[in-house]
C-alpha positions in Angstrom: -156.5 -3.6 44.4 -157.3 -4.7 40.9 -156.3 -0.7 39.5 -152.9 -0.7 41.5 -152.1 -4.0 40.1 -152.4 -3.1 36.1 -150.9 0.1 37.3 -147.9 -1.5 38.3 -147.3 -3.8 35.3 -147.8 -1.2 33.0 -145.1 1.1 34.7 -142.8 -1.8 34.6 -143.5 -2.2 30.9 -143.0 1.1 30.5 -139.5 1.4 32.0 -138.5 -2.2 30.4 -139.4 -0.5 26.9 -137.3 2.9 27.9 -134.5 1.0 28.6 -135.0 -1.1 25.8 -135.0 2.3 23.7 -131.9 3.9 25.1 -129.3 1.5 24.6 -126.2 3.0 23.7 -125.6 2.6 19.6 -122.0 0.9 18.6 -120.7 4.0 15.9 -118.0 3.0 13.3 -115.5 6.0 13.1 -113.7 6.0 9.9 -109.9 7.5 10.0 -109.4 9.8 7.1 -106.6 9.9 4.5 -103.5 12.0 5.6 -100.2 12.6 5.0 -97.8 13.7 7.6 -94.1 14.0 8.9 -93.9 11.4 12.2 -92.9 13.8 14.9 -89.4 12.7 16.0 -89.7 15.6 18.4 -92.6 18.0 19.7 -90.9 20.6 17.5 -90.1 18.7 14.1 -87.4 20.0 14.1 -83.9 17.5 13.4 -80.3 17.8 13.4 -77.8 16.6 10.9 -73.8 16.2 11.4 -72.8 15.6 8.0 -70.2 13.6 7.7 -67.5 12.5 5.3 -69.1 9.2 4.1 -70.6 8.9 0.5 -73.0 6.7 2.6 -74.4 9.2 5.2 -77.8 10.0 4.6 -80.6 11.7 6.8 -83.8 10.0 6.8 -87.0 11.9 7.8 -89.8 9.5 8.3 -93.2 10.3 6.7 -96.8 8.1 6.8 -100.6 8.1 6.2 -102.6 8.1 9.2 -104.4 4.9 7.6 -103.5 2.4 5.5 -104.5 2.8 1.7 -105.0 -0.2 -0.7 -103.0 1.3 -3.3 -99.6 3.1 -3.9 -99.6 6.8 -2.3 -97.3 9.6 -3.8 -96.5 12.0 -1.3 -94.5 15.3 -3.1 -92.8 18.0 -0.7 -90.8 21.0 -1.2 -87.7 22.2 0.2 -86.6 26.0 0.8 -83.3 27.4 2.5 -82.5 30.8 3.3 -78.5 30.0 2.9 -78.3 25.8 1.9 -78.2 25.4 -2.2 -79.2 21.9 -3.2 -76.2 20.2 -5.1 -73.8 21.9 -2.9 -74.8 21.6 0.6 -77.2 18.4 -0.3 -79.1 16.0 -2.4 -82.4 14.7 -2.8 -82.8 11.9 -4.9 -86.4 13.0 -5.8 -89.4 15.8 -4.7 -91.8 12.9 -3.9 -91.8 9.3 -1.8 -94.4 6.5 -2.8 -95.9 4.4 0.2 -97.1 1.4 -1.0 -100.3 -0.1 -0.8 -100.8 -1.6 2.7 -98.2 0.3 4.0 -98.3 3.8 6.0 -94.2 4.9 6.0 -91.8 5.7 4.2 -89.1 8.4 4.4 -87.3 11.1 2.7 -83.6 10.5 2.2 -81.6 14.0 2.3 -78.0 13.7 1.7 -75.5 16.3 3.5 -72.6 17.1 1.1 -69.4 17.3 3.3 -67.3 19.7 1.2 -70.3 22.4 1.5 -70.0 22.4 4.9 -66.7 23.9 6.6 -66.6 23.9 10.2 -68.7 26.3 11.9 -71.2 26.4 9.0 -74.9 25.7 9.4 -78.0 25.8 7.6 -81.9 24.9 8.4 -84.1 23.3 5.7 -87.8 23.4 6.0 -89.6 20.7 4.5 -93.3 21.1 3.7 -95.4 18.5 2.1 -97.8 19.3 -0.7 -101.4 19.0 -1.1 -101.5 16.3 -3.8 -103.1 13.1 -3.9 -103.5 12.7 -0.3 -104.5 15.8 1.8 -102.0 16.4 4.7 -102.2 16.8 8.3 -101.8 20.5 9.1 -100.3 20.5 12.4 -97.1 18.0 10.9 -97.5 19.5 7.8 -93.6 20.9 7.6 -89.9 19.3 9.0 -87.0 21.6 10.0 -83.2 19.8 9.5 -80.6 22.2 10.3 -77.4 21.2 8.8 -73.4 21.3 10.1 -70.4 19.2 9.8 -70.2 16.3 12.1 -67.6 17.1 14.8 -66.1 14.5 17.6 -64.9 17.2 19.9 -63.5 13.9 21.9 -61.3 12.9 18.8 -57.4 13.0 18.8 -57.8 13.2 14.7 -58.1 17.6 14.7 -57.3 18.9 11.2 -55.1 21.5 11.9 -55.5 23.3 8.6 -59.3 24.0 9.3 -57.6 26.4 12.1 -55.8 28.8 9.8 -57.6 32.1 9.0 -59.4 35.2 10.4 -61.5 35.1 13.6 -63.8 38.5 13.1 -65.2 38.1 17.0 -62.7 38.6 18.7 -62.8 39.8 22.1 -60.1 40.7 24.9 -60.2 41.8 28.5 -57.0 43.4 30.1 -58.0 43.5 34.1 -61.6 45.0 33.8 -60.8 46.6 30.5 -63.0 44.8 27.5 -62.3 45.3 24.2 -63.9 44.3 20.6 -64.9 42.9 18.4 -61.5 43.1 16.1 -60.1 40.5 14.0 -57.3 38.2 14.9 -55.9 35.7 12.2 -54.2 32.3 13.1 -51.3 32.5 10.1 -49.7 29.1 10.7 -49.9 25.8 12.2 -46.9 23.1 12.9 -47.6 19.9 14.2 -45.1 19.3 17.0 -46.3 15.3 18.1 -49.6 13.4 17.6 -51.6 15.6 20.1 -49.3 19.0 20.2 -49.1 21.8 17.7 -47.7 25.4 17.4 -50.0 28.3 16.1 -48.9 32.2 15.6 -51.9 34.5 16.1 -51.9 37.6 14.5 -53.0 40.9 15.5 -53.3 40.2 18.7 -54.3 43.5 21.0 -54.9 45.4 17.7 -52.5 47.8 18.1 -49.8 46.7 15.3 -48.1 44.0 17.3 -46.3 41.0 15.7 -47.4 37.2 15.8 -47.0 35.5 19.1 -46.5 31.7 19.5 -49.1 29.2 21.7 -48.8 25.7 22.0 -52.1 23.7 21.5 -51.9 20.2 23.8 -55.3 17.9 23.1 -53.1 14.6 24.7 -56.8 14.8 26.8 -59.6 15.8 24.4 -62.0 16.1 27.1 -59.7 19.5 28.4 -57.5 20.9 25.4 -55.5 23.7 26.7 -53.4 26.3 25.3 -50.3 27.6 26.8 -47.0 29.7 25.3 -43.3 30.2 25.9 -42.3 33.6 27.3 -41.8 35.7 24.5 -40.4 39.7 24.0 -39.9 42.0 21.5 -43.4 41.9 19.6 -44.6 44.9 20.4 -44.1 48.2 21.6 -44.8 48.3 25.7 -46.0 52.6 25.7 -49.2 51.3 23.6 -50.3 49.2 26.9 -48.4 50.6 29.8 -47.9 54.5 28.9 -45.8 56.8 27.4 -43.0 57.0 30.0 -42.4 52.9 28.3 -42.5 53.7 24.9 -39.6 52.3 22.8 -39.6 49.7 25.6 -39.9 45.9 24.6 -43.3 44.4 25.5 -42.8 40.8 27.1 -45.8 38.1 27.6 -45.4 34.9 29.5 -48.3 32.0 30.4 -50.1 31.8 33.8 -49.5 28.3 35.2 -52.4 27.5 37.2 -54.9 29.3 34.4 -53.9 28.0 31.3 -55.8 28.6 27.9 -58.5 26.6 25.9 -59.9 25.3 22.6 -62.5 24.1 20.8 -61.5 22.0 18.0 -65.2 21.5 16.6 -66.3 25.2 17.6 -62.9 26.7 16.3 -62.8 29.1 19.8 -59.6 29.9 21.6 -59.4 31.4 24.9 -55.9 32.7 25.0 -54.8 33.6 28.7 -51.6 35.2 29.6 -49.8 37.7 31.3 -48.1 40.8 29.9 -44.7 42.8 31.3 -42.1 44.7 29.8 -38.9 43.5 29.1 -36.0 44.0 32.1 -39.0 45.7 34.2 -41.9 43.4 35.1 -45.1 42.2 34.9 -49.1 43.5 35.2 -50.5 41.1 37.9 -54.2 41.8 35.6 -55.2 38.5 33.2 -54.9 39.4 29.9 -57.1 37.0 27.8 -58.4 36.8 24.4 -61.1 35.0 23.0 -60.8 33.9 19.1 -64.0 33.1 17.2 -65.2 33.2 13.7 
């Protein structure tokens, strides 16, 4: 009885002591130094609608994954396949400071309006630079692509920006596609706040004369594009045959299937219906689709 007695303290000793042995040890994990772009976006990637404002600036936030108890510079680069800095932006410097105690800061890029007609854009890559502080590899580089700001909602349109050629252009007569070809939109007249008058050119590239639409954006949400009946443009054998040639071509809008524009894309669907004068008209959809 005696034996099974010490036997039994001794095993409880013994587990006390294990347990006593294996308790779990508290570990200090110290964060290291890094520098990194703050994701604004599971790509890193940003847009930009430059606008005319000399106060419009783009701000891409960067920080330290710790504090540091002095002043951090942080230098990038920037590279463009098309964008030229000084004509499409400004940087007011290659490097940001964080200061001590603090872990962000940003980099201040600076669209420049003029460089940046409608319909232009351009993708900077940002890529910070082992210096000072090591960076974080997986945010290690920012993408900003760049284009003019656009309200396609506004009733301000600058008509001007509408004037010149459209290289893509594309037409369909019935089932019958045709292009690309290039169209050019050789004047623009305001006719009231919301209304003007354009003259396409080269329409059906086949040697034809202007013709006349009317642009209405009185509701911005659905601009729409419509034309007077108009004759004597072009010649009606190149579309209809032979047995027409010398024949007047005639072209006249579709009531219930008007055209459309995009003031901020610069696109315009042009729909219509062509005839020949004193004969008739094709029941097909003739439409034409205007882009840069």
């Amino acid at each position: 009885m005696t034996k099974k007695i010490n036997f039994g303290i001794l095993f409880f000793a013994f587990c006390f002591l294990t347990i006593i042995g294996c308790k779990k040890t508290d570990y200090k994990v110290d964060t290291p130094l890094l520098a990194e772009f703050s994701a604004q976006s599971s790509s890193n990637t940003g847009s930009y609608g430059v606008k005319d404002d000399p106060n419009d600036v783009f701000k891409i936030p960067v920080g330290l994954t710790t504090t540091s108890d002095v002043d951090r510079v942080i230098s990038f680069t920037v590279t463009s396949s098309s964008a030229v800095e000084g004509t499409q932006y400004t940087l007011p410097s290659k490097s940001i400071t964080i200061k001590a105690g603090q872990v962000l800061d940003s980099i201040a890029v600076k669209g420049l309006y003029s460089g940046y007609p409608i319909g232009r854009k351009d993708t900077l890559t940002f890529t910070l630079t082992d210096g000072s502080v090591p960076t974080f590899q997986p945010y290690k580089t920012y993408k900003l692509i760049l284009s003019r700001y656009c309200d396609e909602n506004s009733l301000n349109i600058n008509l001007n920006e509408f004037l010149g050629d459209y290289d893509n252009t594309h037409e369909k007569l019935g089932t019958s596609a045709y292009g690309p070809y290039t169209t050019s939109i050789g004047t623009v007249t305001p006719l009231t706040a919301t209304t003007a008058e354009i003259t396409v050119e080269n329409i059906y590239d086949y040697g034809w004369d202007p013709i006349t639409f009317i642009l209405d954006w009185t509701d911005p949400a659905h601009k729409v594009i419509t034309l007077n009946e108009q004759t004597g443009f072009g010649d009606a054998g190149g579309v209809f045959g032979g047995s027409y040639s010398g024949m007047d071509l005639a072209v006249r809008a579709i009531p219930t299937n008007p055209g459309t524009f995009s003031s901020c894309g610069q696109k315009f669907t042009l729909r219509m219906q062509l005839g020949i004068a004193g004969v008739g008209w094709s029941s097909s959809l003739y439409e034409v689709i205007l882009e840069r």
